[in-house]
TIVO-2410 file (N, C-alpha, C; in nm, 3 decimals):
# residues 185
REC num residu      c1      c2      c3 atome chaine
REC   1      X   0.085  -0.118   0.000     N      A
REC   1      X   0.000   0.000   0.000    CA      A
REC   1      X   0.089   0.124   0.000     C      A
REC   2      X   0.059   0.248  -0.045     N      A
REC   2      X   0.089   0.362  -0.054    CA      A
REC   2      X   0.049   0.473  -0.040     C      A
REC   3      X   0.116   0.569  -0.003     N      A
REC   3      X   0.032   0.702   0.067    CA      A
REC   3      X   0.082   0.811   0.002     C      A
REC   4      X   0.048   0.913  -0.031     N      A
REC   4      X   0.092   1.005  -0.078    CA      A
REC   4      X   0.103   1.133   0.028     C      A
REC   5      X   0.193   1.151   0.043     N      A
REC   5      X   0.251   1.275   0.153    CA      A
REC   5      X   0.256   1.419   0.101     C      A
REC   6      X   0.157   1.442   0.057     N      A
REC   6      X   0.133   1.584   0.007    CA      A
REC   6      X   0.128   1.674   0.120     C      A
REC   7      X   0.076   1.706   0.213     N      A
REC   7      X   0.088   1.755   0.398    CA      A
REC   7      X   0.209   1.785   0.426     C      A
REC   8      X   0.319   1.727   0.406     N      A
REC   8      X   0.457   1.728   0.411    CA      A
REC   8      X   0.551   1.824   0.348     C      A
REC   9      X   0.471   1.844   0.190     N      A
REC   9      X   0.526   1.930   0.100    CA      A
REC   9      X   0.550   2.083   0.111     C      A
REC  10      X   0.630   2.140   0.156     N      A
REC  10      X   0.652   2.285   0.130    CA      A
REC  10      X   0.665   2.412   0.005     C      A
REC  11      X   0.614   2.514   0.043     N      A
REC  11      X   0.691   2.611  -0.049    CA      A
REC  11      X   0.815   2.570  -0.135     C      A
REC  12      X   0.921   2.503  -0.119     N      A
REC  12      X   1.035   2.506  -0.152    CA      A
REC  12      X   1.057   2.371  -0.230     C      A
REC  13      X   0.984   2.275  -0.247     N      A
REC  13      X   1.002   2.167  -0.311    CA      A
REC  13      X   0.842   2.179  -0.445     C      A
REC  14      X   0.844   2.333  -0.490     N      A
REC  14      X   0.768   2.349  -0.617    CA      A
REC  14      X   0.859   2.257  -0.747     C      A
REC  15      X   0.825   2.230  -0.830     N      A
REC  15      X   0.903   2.194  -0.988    CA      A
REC  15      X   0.833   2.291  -1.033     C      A
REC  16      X   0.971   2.295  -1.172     N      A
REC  16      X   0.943   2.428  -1.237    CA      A
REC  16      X   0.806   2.434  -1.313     C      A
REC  17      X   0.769   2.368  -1.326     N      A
REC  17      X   0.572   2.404  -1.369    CA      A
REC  17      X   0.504   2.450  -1.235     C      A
REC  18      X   0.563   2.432  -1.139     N      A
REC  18      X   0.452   2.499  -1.068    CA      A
REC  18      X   0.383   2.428  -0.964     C      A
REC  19      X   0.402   2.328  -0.991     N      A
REC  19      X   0.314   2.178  -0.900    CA      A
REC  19      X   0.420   2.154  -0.816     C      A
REC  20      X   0.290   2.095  -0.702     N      A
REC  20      X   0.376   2.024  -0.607    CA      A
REC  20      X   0.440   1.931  -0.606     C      A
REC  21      X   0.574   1.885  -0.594     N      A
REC  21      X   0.645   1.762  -0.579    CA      A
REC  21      X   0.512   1.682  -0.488     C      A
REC  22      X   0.527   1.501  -0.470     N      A
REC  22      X   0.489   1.450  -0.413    CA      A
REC  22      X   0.559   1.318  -0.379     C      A
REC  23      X   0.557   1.252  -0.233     N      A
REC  23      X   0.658   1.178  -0.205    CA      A
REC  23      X   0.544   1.058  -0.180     C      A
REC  24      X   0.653   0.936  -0.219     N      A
REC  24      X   0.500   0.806  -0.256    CA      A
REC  24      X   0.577   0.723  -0.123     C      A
REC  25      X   0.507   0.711   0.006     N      A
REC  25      X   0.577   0.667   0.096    CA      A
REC  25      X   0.529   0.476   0.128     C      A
REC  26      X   0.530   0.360   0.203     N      A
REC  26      X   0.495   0.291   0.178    CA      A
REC  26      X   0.424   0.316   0.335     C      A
REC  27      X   0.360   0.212   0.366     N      A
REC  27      X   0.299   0.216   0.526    CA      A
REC  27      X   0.430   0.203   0.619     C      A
REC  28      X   0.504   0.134   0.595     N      A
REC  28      X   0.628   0.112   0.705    CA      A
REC  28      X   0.666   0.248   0.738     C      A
REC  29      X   0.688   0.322   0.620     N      A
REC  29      X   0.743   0.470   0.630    CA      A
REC  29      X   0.591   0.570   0.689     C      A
REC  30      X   0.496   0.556   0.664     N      A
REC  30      X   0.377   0.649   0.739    CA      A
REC  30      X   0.359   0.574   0.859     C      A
REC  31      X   0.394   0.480   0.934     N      A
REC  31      X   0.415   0.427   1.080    CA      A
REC  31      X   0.533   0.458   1.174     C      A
REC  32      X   0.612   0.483   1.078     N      A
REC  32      X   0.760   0.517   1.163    CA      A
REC  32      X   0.722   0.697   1.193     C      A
REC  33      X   0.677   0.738   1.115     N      A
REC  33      X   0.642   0.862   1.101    CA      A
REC  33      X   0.528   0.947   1.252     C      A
REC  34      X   0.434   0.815   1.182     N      A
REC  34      X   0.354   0.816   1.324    CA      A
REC  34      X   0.431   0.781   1.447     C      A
REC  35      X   0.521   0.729   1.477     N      A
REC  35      X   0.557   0.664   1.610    CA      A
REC  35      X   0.629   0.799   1.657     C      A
REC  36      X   0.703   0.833   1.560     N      A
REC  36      X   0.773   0.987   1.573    CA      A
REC  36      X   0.677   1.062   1.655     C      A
REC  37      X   0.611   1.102   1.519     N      A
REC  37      X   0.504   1.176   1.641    CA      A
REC  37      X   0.474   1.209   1.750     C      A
REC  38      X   0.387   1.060   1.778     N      A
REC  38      X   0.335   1.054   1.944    CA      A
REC  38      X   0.512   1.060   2.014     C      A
REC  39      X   0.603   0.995   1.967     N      A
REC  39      X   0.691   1.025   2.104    CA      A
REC  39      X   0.726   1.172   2.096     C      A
REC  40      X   0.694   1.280   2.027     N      A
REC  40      X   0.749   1.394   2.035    CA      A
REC  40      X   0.610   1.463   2.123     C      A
REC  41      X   0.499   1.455   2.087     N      A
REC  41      X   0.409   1.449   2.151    CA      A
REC  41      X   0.387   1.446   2.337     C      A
REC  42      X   0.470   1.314   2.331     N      A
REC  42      X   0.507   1.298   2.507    CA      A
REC  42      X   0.631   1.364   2.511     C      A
REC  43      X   0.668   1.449   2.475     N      A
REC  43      X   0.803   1.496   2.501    CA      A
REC  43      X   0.740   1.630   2.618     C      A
REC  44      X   0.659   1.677   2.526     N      A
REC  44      X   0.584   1.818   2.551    CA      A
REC  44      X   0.524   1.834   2.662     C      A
REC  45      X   0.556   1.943   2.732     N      A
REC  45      X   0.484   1.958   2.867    CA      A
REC  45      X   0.340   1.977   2.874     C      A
REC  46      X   0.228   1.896   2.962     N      A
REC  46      X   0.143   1.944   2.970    CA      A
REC  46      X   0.088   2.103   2.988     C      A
REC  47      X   0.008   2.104   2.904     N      A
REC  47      X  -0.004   2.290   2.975    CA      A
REC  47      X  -0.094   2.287   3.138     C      A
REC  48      X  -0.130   2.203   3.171     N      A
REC  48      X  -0.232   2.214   3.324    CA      A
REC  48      X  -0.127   2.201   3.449     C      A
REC  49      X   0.002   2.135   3.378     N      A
REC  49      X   0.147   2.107   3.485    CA      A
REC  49      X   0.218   2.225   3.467     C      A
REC  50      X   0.193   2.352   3.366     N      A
REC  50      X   0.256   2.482   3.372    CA      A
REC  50      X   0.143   2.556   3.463     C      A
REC  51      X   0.244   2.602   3.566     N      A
REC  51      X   0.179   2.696   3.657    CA      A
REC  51      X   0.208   2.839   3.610     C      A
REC  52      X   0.107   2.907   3.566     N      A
REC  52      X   0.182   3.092   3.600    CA      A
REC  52      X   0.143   3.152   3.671     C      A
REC  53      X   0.253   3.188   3.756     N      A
REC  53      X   0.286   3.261   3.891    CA      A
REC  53      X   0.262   3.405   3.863     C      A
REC  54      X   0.173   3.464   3.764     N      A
REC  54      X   0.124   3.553   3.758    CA      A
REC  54      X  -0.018   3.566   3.751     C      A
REC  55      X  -0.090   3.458   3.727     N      A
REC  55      X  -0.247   3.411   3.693    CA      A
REC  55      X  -0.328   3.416   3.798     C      A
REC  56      X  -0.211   3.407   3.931     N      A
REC  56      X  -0.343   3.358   4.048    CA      A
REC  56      X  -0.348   3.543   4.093     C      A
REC  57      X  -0.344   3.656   4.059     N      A
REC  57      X  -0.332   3.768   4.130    CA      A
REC  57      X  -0.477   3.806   4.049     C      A
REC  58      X  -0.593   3.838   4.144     N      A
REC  58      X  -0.680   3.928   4.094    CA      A
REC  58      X  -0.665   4.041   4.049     C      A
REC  59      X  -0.709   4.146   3.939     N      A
REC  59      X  -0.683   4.286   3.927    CA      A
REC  59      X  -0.820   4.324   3.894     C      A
REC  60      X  -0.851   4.400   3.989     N      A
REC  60      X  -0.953   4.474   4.007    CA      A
REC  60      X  -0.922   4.637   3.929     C      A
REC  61      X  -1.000   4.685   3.824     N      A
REC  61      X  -1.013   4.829   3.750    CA      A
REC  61      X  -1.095   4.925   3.826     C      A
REC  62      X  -1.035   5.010   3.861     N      A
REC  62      X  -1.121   5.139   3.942    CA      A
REC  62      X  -1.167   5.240   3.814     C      A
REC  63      X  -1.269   5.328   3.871     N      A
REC  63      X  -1.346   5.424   3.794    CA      A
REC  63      X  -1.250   5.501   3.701     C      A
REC  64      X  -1.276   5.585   3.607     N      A
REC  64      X  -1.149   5.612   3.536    CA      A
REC  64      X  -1.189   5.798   3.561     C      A
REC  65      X  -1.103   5.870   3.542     N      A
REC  65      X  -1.105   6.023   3.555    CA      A
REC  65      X  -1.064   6.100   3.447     C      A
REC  66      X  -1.207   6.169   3.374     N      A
REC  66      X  -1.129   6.222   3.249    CA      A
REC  66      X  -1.095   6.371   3.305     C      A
REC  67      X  -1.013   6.441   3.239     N      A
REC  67      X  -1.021   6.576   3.282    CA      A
REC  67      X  -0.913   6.668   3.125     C      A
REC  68      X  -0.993   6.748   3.036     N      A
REC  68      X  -0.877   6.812   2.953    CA      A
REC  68      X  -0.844   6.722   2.857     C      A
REC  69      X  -0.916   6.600   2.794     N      A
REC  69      X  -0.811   6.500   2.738    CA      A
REC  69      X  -0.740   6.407   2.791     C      A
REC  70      X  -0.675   6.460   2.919     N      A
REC  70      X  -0.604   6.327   3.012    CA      A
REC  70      X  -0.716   6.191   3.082     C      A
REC  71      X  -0.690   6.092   3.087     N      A
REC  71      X  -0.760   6.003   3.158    CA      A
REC  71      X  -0.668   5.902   3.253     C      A
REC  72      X  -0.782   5.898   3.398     N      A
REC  72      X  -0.688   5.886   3.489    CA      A
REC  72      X  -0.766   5.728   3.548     C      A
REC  73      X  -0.708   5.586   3.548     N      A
REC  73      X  -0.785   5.518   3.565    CA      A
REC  73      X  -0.706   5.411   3.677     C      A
REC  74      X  -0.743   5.417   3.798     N      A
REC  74      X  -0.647   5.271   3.927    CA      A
REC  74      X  -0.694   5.181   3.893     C      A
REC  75      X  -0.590   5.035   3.903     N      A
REC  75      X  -0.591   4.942   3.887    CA      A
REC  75      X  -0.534   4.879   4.054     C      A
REC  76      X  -0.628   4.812   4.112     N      A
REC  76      X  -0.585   4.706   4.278    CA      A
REC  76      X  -0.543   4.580   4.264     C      A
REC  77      X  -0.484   4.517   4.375     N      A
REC  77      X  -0.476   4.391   4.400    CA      A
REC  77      X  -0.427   4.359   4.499     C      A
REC  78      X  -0.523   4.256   4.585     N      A
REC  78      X  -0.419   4.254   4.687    CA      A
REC  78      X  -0.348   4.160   4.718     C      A
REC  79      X  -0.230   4.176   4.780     N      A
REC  79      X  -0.092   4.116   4.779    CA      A
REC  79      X  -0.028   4.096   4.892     C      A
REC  80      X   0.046   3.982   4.925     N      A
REC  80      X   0.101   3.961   5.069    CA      A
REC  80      X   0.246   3.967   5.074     C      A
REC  81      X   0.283   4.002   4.986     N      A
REC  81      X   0.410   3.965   4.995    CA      A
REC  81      X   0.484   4.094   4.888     C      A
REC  82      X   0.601   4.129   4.901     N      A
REC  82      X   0.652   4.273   4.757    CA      A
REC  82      X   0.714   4.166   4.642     C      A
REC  83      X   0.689   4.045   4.690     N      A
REC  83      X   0.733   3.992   4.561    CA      A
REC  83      X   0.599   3.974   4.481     C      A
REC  84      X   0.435   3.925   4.534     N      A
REC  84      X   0.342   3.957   4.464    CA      A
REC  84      X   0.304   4.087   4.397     C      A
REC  85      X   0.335   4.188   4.469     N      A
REC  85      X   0.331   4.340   4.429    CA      A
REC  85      X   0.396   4.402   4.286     C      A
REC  86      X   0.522   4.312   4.308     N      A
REC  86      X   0.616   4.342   4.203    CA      A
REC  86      X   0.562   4.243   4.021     C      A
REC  87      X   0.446   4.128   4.081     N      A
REC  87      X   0.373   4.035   4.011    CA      A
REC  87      X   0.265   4.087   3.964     C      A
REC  88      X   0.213   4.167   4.052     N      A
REC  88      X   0.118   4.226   3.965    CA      A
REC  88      X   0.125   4.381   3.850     C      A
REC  89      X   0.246   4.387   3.904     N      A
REC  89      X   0.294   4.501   3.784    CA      A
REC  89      X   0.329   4.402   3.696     C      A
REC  90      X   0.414   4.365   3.671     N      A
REC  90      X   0.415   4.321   3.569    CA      A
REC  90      X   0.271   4.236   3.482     C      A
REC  91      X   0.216   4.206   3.539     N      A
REC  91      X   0.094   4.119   3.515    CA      A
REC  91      X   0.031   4.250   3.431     C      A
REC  92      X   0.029   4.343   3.512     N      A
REC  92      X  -0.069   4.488   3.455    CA      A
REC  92      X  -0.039   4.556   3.356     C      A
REC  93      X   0.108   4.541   3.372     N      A
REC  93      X   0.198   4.639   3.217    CA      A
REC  93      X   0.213   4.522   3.128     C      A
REC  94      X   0.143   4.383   3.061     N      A
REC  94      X   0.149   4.300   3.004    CA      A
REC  94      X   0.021   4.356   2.880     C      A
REC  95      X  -0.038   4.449   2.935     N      A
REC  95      X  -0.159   4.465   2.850    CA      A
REC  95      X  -0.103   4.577   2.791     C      A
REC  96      X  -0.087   4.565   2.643     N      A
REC  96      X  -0.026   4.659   2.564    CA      A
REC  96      X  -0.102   4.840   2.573     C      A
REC  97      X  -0.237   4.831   2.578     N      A
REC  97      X  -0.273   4.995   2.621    CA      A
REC  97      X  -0.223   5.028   2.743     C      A
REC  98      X  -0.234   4.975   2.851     N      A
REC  98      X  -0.170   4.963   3.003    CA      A
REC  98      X  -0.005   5.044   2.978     C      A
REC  99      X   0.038   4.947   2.926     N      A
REC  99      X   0.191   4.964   2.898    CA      A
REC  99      X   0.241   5.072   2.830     C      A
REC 100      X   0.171   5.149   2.705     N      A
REC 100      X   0.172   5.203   2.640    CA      A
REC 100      X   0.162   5.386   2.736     C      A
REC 101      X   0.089   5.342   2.810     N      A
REC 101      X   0.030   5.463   2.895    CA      A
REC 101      X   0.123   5.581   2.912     C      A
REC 102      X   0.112   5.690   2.940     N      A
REC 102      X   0.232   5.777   2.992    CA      A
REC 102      X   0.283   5.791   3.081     C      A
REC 103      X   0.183   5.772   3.152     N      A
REC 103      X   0.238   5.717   3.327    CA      A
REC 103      X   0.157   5.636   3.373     C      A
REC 104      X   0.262   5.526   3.461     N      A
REC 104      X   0.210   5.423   3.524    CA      A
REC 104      X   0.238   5.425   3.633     C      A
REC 105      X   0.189   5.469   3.753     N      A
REC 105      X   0.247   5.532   3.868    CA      A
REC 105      X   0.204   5.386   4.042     C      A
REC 106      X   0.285   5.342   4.034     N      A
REC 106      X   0.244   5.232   4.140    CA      A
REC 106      X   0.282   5.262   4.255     C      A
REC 107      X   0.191   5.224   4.350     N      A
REC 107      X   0.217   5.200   4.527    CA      A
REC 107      X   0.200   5.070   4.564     C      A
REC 108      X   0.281   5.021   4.681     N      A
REC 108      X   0.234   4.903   4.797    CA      A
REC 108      X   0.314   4.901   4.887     C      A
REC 109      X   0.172   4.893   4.962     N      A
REC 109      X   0.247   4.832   5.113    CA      A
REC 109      X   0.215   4.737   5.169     C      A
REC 110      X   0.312   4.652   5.203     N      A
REC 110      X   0.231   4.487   5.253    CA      A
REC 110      X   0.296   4.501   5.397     C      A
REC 111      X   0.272   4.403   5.505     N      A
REC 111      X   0.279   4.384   5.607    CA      A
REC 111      X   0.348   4.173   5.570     C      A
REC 112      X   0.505   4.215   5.607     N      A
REC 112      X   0.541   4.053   5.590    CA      A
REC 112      X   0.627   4.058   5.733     C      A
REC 113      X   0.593   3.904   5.778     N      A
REC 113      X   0.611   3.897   5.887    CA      A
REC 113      X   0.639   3.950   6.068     C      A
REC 114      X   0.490   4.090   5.991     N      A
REC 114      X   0.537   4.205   6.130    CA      A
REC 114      X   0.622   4.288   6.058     C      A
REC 115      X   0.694   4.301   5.934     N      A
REC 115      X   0.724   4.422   5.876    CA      A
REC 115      X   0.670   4.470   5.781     C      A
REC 116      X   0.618   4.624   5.799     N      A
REC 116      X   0.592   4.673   5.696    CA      A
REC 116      X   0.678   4.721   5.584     C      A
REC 117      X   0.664   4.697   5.494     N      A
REC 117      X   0.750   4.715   5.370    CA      A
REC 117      X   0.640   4.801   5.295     C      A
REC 118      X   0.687   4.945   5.224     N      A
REC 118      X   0.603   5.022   5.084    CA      A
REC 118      X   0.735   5.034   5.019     C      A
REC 119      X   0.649   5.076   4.898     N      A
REC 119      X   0.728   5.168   4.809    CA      A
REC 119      X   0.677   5.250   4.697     C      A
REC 120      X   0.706   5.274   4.628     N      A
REC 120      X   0.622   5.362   4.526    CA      A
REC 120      X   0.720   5.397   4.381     C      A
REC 121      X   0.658   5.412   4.252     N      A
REC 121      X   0.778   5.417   4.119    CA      A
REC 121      X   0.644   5.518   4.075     C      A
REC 122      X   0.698   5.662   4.094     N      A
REC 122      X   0.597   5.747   3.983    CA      A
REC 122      X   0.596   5.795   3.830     C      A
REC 123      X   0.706   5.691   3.789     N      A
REC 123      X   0.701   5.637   3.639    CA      A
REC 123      X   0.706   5.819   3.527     C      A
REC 124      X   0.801   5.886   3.623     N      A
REC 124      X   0.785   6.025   3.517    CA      A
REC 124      X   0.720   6.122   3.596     C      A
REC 125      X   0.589   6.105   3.659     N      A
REC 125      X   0.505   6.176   3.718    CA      A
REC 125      X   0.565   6.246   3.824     C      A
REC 126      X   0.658   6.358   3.789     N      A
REC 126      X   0.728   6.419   3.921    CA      A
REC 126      X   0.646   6.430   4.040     C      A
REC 127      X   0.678   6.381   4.181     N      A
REC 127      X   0.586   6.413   4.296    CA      A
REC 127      X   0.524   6.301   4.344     C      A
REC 128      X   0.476   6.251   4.213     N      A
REC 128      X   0.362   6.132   4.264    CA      A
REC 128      X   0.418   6.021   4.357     C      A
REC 129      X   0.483   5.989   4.364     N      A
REC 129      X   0.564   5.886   4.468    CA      A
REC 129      X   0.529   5.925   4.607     C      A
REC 130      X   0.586   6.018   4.635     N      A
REC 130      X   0.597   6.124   4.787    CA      A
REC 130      X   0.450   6.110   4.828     C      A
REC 131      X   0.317   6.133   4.761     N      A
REC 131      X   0.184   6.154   4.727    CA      A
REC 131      X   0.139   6.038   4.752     C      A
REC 132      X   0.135   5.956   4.650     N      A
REC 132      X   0.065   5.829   4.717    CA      A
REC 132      X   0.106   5.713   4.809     C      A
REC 133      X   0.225   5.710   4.813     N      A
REC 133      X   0.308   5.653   4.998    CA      A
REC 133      X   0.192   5.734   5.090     C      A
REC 134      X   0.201   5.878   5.051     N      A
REC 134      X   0.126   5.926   5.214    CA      A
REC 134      X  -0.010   5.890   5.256     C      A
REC 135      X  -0.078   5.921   5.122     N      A
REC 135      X  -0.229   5.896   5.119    CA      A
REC 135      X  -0.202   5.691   5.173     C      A
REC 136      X  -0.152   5.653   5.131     N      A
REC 136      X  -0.149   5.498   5.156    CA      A
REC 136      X  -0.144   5.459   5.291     C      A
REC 137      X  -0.063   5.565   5.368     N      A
REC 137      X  -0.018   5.545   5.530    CA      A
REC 137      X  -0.131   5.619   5.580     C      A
REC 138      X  -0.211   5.744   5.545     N      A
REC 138      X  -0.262   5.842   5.638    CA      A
REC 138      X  -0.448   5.726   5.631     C      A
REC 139      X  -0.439   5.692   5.506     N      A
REC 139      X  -0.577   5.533   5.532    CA      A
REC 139      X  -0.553   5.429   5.600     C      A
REC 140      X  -0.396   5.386   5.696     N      A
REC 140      X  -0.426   5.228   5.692    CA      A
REC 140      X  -0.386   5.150   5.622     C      A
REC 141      X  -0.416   5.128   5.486     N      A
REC 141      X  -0.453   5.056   5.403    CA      A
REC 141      X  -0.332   4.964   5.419     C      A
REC 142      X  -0.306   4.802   5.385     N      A
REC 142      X  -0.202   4.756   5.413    CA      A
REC 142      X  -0.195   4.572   5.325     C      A
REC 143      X  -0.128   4.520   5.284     N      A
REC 143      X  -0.148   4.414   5.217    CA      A
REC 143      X  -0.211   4.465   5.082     C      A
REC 144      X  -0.161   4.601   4.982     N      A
REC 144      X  -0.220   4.624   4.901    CA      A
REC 144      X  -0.115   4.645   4.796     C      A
REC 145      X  -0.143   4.651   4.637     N      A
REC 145      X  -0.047   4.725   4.585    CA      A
REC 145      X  -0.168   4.792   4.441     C      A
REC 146      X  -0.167   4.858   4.426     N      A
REC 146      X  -0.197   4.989   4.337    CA      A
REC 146      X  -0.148   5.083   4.211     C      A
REC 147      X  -0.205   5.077   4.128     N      A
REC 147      X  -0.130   5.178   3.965    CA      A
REC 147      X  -0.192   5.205   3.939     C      A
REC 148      X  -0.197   5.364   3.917     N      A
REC 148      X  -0.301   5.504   3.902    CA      A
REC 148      X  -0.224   5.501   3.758     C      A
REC 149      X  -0.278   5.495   3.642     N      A
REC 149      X  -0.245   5.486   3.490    CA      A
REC 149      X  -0.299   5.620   3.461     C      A
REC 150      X  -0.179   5.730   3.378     N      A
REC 150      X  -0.232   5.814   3.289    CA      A
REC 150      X  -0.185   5.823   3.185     C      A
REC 151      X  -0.314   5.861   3.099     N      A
REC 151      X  -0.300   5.885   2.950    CA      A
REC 151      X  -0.298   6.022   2.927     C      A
REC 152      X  -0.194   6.096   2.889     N      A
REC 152      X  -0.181   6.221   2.897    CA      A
REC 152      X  -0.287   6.265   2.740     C      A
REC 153      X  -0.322   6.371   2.781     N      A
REC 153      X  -0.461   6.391   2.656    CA      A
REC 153      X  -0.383   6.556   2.534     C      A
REC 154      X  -0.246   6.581   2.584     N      A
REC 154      X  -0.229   6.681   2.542    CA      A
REC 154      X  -0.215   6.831   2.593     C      A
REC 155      X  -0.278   6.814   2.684     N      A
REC 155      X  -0.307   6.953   2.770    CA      A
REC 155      X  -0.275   6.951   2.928     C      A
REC 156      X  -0.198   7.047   2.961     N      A
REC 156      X  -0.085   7.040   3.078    CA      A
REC 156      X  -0.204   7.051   3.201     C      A
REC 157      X  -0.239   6.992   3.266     N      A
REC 157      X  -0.321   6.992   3.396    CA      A
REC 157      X  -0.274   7.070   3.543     C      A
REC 158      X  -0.151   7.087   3.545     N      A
REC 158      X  -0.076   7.165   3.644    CA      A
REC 158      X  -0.122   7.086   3.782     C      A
REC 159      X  -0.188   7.159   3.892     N      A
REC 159      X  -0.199   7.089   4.009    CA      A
REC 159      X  -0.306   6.980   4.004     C      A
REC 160      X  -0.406   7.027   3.901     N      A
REC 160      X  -0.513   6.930   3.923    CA      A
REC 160      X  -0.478   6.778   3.950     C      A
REC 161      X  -0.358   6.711   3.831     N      A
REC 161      X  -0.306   6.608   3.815    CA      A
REC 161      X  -0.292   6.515   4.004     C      A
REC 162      X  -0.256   6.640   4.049     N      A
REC 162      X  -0.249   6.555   4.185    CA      A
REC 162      X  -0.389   6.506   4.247     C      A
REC 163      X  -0.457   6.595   4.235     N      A
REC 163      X  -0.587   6.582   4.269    CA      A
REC 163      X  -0.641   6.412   4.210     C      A
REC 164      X  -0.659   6.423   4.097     N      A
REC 164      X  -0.661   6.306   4.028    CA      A
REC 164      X  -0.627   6.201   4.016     C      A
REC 165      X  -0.481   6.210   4.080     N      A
REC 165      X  -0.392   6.076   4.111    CA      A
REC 165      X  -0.432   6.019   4.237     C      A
REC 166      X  -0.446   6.099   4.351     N      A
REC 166      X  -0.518   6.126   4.445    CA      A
REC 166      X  -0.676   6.072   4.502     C      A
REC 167      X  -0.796   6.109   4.396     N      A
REC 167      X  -0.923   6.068   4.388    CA      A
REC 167      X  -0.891   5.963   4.401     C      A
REC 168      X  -0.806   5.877   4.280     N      A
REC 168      X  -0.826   5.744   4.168    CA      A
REC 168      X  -0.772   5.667   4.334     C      A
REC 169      X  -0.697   5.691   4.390     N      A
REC 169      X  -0.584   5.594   4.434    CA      A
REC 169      X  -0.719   5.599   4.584     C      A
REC 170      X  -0.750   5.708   4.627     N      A
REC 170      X  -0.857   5.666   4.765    CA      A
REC 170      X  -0.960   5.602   4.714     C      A
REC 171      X  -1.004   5.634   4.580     N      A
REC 171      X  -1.185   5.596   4.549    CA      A
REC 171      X  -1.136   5.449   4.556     C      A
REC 172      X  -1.008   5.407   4.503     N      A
REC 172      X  -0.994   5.222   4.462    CA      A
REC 172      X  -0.970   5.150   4.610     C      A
REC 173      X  -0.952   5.215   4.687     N      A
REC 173      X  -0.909   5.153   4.860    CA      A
REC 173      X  -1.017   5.149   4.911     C      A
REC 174      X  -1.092   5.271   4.897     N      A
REC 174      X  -1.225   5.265   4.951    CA      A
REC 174      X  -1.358   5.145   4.875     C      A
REC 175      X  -1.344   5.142   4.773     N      A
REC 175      X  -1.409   5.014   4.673    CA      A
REC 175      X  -1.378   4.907   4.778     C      A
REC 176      X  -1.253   4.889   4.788     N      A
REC 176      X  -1.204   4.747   4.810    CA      A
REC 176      X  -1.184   4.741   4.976     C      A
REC 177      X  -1.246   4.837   5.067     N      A
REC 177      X  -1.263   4.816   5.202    CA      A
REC 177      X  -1.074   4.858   5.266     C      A
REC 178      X  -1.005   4.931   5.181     N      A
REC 178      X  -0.896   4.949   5.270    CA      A
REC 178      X  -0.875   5.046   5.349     C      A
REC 179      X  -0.974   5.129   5.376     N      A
REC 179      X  -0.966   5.271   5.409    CA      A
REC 179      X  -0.991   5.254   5.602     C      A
REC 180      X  -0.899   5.232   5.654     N      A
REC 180      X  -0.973   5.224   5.811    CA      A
REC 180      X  -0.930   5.361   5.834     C      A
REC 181      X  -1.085   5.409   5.924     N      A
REC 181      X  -1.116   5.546   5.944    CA      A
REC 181      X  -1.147   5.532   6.116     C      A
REC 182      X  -1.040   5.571   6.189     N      A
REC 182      X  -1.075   5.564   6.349    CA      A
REC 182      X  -1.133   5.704   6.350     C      A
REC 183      X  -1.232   5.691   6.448     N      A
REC 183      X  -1.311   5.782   6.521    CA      A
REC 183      X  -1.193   5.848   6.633     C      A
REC 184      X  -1.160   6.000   6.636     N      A
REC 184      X  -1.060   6.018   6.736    CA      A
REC 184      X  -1.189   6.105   6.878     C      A
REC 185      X  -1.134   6.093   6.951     N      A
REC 185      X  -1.244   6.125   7.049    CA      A
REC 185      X  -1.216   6.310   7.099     C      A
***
């Protein structure tokens, strides 16, 4: 018996008319072929035995803030550890508009083992660092990490910008219950 292996044939094995070459194989040769196969087959890692250590982090999208053209939109998650923190940035700047953004301005502060650890990268945004560390400490808020994304629209916002960075970063703590507010007597 015989098989014709046309499937096999590439671009590059045309004859000069134009047609495809074709290779006349016998079954011995389309069995060896097959056996190939499946063992290359089991070579390959399952994909359900690949874990990504970026998949298990929720990201929650906060309200977005237009103002002038600029749009100002937080992205949460919460995180126990600054090595998750540092997981969900990257997880977040994976999305090409995300990434693309003009500023991507992140906070977190987690609580690991009885230490608190923050930090903050205001990605260009002179100030913003100093800004949302404080707002982060003056709420509480703790086991969190945070990126206030702007799309600059063209038109210079001057102080408002803080304001904005500001809204985005309390309205998304407050969404997500991080805001502890003691009653002082």
């Amino acid at each position: 018996m015989f098989l014709f292996r046309h499937f096999f044939c590439n671009v590059s094995q045309l004859s000069l008319s134009g047609r495809k070459k074709f290779e006349i194989l016998t079954t011995a040769d389309a069995e060896k072929i097959a056996r190939q196969a499946e063992e290359r087959e089991k070579l390959k890692p399952v994909e359900s035995d690949v874990v990504d250590p970026i998949s298990d982090i929720e990201i929650i999208a906060g309200e977005t803030i237009i103002d002038r053209k600029s749009t100002f939109q937080p992205f949460y998650a919460k995180v126990n550890t600054v090595a998750d923190a540092l997981r969900f940035r990257e997880k977040l700047l994976q999305n090409r508009k995300i990434a693309s953004a003009t500023h991507n301005m992140f906070v977190y502060k987690v609580s690991e083992n009885g230490i608190v650890k923050s930090d903050a990268d205001e990605d260009g945004e002179s100030g913003a660092e100093g800004r949302m560390l404080h707002l982060v400490d003056i709420t509480g808020a703790v086991d969190i990490a945070v990126i206030v994304t702007r799309w600059y629209g063209g038109i210079h916002l001057g102080g408002d910008r803080w304001k904005h960075i500001n809204n985005c970063l309390r309205q998304i703590l407050e969404d997500n219950g991080q805001i502890n507010r003691s009653k002082k007597p």
